[in-house]
C-alpha positions as CSV (number, residue, x, y, z in Angstrom):
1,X,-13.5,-48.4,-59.6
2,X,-12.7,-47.6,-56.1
3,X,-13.4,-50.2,-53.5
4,X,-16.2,-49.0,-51.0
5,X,-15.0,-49.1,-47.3
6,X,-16.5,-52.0,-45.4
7,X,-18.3,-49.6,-42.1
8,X,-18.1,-51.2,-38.6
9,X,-18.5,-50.0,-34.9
10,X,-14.8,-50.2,-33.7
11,X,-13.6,-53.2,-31.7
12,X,-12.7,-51.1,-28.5
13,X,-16.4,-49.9,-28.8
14,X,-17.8,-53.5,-28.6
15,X,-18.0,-54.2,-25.2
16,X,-18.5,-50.3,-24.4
17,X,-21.9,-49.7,-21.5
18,X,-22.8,-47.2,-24.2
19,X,-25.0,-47.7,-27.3
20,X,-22.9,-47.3,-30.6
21,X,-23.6,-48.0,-34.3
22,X,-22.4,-47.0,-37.1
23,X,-24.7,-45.3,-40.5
24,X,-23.6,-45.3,-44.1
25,X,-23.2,-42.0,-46.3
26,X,-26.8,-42.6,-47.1
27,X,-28.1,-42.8,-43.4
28,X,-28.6,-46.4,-43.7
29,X,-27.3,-48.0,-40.2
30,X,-25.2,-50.8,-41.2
31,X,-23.7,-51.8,-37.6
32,X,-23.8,-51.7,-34.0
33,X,-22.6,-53.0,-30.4
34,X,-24.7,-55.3,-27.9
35,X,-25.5,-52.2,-25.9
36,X,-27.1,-50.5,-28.6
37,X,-29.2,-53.1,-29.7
38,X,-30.8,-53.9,-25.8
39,X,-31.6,-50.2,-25.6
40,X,-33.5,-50.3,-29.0
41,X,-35.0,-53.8,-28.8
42,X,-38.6,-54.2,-27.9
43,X,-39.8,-57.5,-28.5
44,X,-44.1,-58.1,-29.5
45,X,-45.7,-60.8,-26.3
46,X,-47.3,-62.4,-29.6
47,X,-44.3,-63.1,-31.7
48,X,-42.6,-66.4,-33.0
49,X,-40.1,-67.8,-30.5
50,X,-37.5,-67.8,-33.5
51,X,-38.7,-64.0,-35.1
52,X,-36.2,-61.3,-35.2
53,X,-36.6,-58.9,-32.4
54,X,-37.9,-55.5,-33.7
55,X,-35.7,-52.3,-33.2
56,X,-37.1,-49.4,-32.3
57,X,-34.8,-46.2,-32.8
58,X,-35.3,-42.9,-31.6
59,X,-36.4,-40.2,-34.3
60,X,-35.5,-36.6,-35.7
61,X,-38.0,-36.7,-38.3
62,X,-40.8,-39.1,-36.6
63,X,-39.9,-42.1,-38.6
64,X,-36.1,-42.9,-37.4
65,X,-32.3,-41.5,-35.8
66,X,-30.2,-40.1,-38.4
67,X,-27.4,-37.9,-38.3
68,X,-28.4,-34.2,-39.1
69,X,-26.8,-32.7,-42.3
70,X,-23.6,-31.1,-40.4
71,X,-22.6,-34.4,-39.4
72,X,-22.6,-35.3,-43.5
73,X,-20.0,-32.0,-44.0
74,X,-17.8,-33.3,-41.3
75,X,-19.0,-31.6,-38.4
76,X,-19.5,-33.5,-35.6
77,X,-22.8,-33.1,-33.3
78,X,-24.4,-33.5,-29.8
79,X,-28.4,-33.1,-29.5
80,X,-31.5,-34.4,-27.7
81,X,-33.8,-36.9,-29.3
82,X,-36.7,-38.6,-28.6
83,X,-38.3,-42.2,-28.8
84,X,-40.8,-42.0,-31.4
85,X,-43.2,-45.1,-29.8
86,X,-42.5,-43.5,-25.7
87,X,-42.2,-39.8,-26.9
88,X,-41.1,-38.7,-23.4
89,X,-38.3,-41.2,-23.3
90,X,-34.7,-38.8,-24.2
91,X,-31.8,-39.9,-25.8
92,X,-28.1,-37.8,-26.4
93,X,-27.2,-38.6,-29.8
94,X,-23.6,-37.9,-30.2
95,X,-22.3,-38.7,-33.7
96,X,-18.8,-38.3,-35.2
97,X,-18.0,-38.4,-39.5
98,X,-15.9,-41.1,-40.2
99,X,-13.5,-40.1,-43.5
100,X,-12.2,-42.0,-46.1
101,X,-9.3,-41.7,-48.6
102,X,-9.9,-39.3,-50.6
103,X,-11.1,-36.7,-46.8
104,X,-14.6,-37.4,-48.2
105,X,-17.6,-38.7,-45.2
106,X,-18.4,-42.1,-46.1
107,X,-20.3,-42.9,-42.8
108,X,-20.8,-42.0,-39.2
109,X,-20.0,-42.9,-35.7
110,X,-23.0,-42.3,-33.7
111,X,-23.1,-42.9,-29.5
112,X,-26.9,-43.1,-27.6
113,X,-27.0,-42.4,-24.3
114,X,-30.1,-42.1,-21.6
115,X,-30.6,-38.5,-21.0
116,X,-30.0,-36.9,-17.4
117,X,-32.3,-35.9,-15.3
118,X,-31.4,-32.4,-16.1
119,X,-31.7,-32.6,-19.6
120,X,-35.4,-34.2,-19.5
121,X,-36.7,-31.3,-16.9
122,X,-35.2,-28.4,-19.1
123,X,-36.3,-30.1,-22.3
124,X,-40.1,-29.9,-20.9
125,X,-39.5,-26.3,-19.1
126,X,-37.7,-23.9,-21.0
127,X,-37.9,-21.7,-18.6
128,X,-36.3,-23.5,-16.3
129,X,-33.4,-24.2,-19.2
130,X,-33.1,-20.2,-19.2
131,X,-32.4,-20.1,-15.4
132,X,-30.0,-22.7,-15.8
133,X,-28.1,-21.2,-18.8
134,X,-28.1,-18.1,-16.7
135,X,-26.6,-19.7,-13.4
136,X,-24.4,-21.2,-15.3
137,X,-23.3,-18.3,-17.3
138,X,-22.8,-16.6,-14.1
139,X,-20.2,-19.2,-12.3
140,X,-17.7,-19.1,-15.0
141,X,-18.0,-15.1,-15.3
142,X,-17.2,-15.1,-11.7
143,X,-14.8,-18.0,-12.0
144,X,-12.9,-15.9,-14.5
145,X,-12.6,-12.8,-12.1
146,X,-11.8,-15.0,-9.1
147,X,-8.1,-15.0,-9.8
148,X,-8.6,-11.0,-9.2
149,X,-10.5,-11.3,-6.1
150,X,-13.0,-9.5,-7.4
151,X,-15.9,-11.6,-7.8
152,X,-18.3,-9.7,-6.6
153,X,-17.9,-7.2,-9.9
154,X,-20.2,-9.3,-12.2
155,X,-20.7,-7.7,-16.0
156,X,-20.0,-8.5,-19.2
157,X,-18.3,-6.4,-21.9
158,X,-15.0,-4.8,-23.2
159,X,-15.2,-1.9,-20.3
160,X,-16.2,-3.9,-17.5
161,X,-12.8,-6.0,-18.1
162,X,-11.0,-3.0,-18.4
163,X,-12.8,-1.4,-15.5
164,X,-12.4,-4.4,-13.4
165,X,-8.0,-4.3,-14.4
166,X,-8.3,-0.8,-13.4
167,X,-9.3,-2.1,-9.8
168,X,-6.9,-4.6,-9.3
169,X,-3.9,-1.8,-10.2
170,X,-5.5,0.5,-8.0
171,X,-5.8,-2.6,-5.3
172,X,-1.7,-3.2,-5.4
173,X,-0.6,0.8,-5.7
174,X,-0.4,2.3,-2.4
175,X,-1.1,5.7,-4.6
176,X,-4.4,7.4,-3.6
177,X,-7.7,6.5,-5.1
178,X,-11.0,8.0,-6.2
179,X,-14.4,6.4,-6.9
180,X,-16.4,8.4,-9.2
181,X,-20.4,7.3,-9.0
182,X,-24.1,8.0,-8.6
183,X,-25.6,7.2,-5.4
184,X,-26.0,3.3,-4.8
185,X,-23.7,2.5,-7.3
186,X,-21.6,0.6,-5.7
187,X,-18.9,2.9,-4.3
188,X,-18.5,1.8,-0.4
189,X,-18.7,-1.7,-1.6
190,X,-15.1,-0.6,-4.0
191,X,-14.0,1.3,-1.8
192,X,-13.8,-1.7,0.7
193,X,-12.4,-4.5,-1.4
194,X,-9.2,-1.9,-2.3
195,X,-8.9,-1.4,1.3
196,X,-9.4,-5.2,2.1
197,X,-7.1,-6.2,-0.8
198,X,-4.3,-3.8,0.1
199,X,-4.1,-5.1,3.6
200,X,-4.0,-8.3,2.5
201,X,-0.7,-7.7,-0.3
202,X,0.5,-6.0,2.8
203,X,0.1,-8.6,5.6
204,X,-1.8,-6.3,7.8
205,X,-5.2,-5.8,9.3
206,X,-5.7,-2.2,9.6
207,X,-9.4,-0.2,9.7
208,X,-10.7,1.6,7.5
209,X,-11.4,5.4,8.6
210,X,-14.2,7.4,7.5
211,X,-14.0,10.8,7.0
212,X,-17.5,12.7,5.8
213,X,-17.3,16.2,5.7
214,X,-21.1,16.6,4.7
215,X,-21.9,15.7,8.5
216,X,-19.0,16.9,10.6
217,X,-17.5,20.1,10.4
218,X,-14.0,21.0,8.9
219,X,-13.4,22.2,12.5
220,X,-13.8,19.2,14.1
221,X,-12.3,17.0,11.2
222,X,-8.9,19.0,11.6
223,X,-8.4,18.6,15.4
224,X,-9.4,14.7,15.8
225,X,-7.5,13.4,12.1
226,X,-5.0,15.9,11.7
227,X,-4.3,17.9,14.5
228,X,-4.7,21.2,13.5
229,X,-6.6,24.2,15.1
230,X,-8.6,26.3,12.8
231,X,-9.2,28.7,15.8
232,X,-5.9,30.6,15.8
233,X,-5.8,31.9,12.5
234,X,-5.4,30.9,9.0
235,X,-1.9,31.7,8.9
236,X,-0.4,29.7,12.7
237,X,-2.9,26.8,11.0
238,X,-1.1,27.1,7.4
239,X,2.5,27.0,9.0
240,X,1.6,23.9,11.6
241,X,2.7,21.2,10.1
242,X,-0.6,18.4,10.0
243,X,0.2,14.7,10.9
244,X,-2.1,12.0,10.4
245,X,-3.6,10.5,14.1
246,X,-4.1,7.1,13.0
247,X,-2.3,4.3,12.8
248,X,0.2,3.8,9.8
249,X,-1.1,1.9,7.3
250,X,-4.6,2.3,7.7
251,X,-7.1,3.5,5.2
252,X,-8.9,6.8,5.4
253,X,-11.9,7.3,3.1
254,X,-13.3,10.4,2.4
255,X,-17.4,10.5,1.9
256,X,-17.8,13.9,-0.2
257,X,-15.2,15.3,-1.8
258,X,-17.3,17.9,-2.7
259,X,-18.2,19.0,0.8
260,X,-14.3,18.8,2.0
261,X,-13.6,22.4,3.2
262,X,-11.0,24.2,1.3
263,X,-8.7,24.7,4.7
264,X,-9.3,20.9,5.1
265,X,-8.1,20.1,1.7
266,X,-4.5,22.5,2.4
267,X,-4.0,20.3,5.5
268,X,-5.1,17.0,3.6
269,X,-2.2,17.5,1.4
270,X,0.5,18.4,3.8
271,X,-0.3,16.1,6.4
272,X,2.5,13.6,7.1
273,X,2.4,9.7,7.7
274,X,1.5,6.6,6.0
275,X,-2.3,6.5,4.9
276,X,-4.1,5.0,2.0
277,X,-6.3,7.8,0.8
278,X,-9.9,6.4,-0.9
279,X,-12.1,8.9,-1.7
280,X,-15.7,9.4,-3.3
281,X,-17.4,11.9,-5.5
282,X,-20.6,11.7,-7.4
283,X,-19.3,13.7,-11.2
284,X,-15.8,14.1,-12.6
285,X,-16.4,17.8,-11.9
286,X,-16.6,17.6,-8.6
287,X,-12.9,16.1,-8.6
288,X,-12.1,19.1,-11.3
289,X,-13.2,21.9,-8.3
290,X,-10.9,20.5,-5.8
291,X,-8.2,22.7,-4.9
292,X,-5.4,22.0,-7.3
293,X,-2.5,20.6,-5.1
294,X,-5.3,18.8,-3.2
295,X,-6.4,17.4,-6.3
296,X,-3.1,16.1,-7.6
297,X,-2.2,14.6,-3.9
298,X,-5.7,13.1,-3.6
299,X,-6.7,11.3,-7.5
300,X,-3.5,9.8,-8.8
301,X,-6.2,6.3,-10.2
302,X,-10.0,8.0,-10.8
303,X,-12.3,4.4,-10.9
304,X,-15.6,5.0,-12.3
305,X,-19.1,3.5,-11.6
306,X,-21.2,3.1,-14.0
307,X,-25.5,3.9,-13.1
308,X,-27.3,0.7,-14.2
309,X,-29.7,2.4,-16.3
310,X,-26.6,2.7,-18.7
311,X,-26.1,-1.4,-17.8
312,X,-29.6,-2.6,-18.7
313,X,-27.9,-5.4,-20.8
314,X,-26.6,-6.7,-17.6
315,X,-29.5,-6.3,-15.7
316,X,-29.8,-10.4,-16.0
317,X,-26.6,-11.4,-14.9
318,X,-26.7,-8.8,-12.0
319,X,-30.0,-9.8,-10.8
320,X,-28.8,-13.7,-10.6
321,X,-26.0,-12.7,-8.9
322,X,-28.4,-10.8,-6.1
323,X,-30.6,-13.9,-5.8
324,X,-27.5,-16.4,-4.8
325,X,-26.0,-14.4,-2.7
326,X,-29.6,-14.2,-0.8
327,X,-29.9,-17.9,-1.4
328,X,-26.4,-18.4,0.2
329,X,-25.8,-21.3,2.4
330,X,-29.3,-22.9,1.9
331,X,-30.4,-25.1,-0.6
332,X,-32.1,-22.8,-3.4
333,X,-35.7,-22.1,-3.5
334,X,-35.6,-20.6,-7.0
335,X,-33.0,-21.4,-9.5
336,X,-33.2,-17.9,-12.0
337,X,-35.4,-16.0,-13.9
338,X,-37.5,-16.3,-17.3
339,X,-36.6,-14.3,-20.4
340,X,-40.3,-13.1,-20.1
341,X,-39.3,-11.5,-16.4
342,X,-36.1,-10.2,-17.7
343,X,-37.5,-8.3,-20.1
344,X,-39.7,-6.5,-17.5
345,X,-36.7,-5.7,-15.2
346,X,-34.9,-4.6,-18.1
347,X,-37.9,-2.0,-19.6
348,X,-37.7,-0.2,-15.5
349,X,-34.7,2.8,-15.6
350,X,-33.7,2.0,-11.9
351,X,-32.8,5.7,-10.4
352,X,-31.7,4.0,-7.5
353,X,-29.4,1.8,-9.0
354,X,-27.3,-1.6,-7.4
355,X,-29.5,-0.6,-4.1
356,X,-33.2,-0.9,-5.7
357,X,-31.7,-3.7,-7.8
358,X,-31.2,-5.5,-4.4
359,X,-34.6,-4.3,-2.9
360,X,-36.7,-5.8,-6.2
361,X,-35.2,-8.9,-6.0
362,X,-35.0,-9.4,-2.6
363,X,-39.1,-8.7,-2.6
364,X,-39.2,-11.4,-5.8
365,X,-37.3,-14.0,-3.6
366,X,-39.5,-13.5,-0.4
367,X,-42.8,-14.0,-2.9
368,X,-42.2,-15.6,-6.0
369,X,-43.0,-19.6,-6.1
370,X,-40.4,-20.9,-7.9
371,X,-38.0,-22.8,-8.9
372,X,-38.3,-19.5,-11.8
373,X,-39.4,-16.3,-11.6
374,X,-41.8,-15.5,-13.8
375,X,-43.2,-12.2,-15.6
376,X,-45.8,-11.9,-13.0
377,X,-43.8,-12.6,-9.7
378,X,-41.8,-8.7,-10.8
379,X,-43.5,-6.1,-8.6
380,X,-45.8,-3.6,-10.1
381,X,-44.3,-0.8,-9.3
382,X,-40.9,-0.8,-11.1
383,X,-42.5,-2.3,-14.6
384,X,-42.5,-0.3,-16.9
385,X,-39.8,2.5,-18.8
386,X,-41.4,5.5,-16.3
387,X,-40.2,3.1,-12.8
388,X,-41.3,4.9,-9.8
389,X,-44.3,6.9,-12.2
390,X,-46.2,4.0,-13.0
391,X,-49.4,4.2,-12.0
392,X,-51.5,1.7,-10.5
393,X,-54.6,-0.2,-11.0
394,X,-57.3,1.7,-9.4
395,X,-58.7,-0.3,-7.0
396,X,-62.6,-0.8,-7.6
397,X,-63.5,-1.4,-3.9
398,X,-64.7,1.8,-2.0
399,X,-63.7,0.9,1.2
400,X,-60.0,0.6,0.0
401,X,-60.3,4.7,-0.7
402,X,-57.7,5.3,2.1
403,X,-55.3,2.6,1.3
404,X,-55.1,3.9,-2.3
405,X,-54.3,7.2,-1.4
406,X,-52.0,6.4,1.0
407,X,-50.1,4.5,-1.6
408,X,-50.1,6.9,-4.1
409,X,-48.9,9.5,-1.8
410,X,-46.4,7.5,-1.1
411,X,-44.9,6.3,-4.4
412,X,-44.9,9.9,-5.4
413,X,-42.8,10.6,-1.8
414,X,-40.5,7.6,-2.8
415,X,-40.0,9.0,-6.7
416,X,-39.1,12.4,-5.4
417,X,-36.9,11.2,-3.0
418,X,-35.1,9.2,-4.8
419,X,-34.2,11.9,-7.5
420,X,-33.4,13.8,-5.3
421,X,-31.0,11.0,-3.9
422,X,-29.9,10.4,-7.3
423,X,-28.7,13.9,-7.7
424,X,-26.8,14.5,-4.4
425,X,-26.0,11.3,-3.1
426,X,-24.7,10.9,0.0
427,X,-25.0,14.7,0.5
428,X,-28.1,14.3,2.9
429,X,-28.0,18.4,4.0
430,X,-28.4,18.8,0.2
431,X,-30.6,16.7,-0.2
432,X,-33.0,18.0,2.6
433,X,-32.4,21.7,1.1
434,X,-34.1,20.2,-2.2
435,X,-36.7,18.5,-0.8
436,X,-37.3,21.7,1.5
437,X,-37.6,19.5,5.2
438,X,-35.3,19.0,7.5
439,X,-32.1,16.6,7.9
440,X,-33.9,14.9,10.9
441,X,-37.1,14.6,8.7
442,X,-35.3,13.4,6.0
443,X,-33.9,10.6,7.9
444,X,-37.3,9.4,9.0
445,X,-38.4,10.0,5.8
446,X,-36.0,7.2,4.2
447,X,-36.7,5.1,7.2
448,X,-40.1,5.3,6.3
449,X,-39.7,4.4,3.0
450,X,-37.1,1.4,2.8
451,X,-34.4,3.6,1.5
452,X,-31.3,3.3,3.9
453,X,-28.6,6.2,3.8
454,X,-25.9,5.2,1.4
């Protein structure tokens, strides 16, 4: 008959600060160190001088600690327990299978430990647990993409990594880029880290040069960048030969290419000197009607962005990112956001993508409480699938008449707008055309409501 192992808490463990002992294969504790037994010992005013001081262990199942049934299979285990006489006294049970010969469990290693701080406010706030998971979740995302320098790109998922190796080739090739996106997507923001990046593989601090075409004329563009005069003909202006007017190196990003004149494009392509070319385009067909030698001079990497109505998974992680960098520098107000909130900013489409995203939570931070947002601190008028077409409580009070119209008339100004915006971008003569004002109206317009020009 096989000898049963004798069980004991390890010598090295003895004179250990923590709280070890040691339980049998049937749960039974059969040892443990001085430190466990003054963290578990309560000892009765009314008892003998020479009685056996009671111990008091903290419970799983209401009566007493024991291993859970993982730790029995050889799994090992961390969790948070509580005293069952002081219920909102917290433990860390950490607990280890001990084997014998024949690999079978015959006992456990358990360790008790005083709870943190931390651990005893997210225990009684869930909520607040969320928030933490979720900051959390976000540092090592961004810690991963650091090596990059590209942690301001937070997502999640197969093509976000791929998207985000795409950038950092485009970043070290001195070939010519283009950023394919909705409005507010992000593109400027791109366009600047490959500009910043480059410079910095380079050893040089040279601008970056905007060129948009929706606002100047070809004209114009031809004489200042590139030297050549459209006034003498097509054919003396086809035979010049175009030179850049800026200093080597620098970067020169294009706003539209869909509003680049076709003469501007032939000169574009034949122009000499040492430029990064950047450009940006709302649709894939837009790069498609460029002028074919243009085209394969001007989109040798094509990045795409991605409208966050087709990221709504990573609506959370996006939004926590927004709130740090607001809460930058200063000790945080609020620490994240409840799965009950989430939800709502997830069920709202966002037309007017990274930029609205920014707005919302920048209007949470300026009003919500804290330390997490909750369902109710999101702003009425993006909950909801329909976004900028939900419709609002009518307000019972008669004197308020005025104020409710003025509001409606205004979501319904913002709603158009912004499809509008959505469908031509940075295009702002196109985007006047559809609305049927003009360009300076249009500009008040978005001034009026919140919406700055991309």
């Amino acid at each position: 008959m096989p000898r049963r192992p004798r069980l004991s808490v390890p010598s090295f463990f003895l004179g250990s600060p923590d709280a070890f002992a040691v339980w049998d294969a049937a749960g039974r504790i059969v040892d443990r160190n001085e430190a466990f037994l003054r963290l578990f010992t309560t000892t009765e005013d009314t008892a003998p001088a020479n009685s056996v001081p009671s111990i008091v262990l903290p419970s799983l199942d209401e009566s007493r600690i024991c291993p859970p049934e993982s730790v029995f299979r050889g799994q090992s285990c961390s969790l948070l327990v509580s005293d069952p006489v002081e219920a909102s006294r917290l433990f860390r049970f950490e607990a280890w299978p001990i084997h014998g010969e024949s690999e079978s469990v015959v006992g456990i290693l358990g360790r008790v430990t005083p709870a943190s701080d931390r651990e005893i406010s997210e225990s009684v706030d869930p909520a607040r647990a969320w928030g933490v998971a979720l900051q959390e979740e976000l540092t090592k995302r961004r810690a991963r993409q650091k090596p990059l320098g590209l942690e301001s790109f937070v997502g999640f998922g197969p093509e976000h990594e791929a998207k985000l190796k795409l950038i950092e080739a485009a970043a070290r090739a001195d070939c010519p880029v283009v950023i394919v996106g909705e409005a507010a997507t992000g593109r400027h923001h791109l366009a600047r880290i490959l500009h910043l990046k480059h410079q910095s593989q380079q050893g040089t601090r040279l601008p970056l040069i905007p060129i948009d075409p929706a606002s100047l004329p070809a004209e114009l563009l031809a004489r200042d960048f590139l030297g050549i005069d459209f006034t003498v003909g097509p054919r003396d202006a086809a035979q010049s030969q175009p030179a850049w007017r800026v200093p080597p190196g620098a970067t020169i990003l294009i706003e539209s290419l869909a509003e680049l004149d076709s003469r501007l494009q032939d000169g574009i392509a034949r122009a000499t000197g040492s430029v990064r070319l950047v450009s940006l385009a709302h649709t894939r067909e837009e790069i498609d009607r460029l002028d074919p030698w243009f085209r394969a001079r001007s989109a040798t990497i094509v990045i795409e962005l991605t409208p966050l109505r087709s990221r709504i998974e990573e609506i959370p992680i996006l939004s926590q990112s927004i709130l740090n960098r607001i809460q930058a520098g200063t000790k945080p107000r609020i620490e994240g956001f409840s799965p009950e909130a989430l939800e709502r900013l997830k069920m709202y489409d966002w037309p007017g993508n990274w930029r609205e995203l920014e707005r919302v939570v920048r209007k949470i931070h300026a009003t919500a409480v804290g330390p997490i947002v909750l369902a109710d601190d999101i702003p009425a008028d993006i909950q909801g699938a329909f976004g900028g077409a939900w419709a609002k409580p009518v307000n019972p009070d008669p004197s308020a008449a005025g104020n409710r119209l003025e509001s409606a008339l205004q979501d319904a100004s913002r709603a158009t707008v912004l499809q509008a915006l959505e469908r031509y971008g940075s295009n702002k003569a196109a985007v006047a055309r559809a609305l049927g004002i003009s360009r300076p109206k249009l500009y008040r317009l978005l001034a009026e409501l919140g919406l700055e020009s991309e």
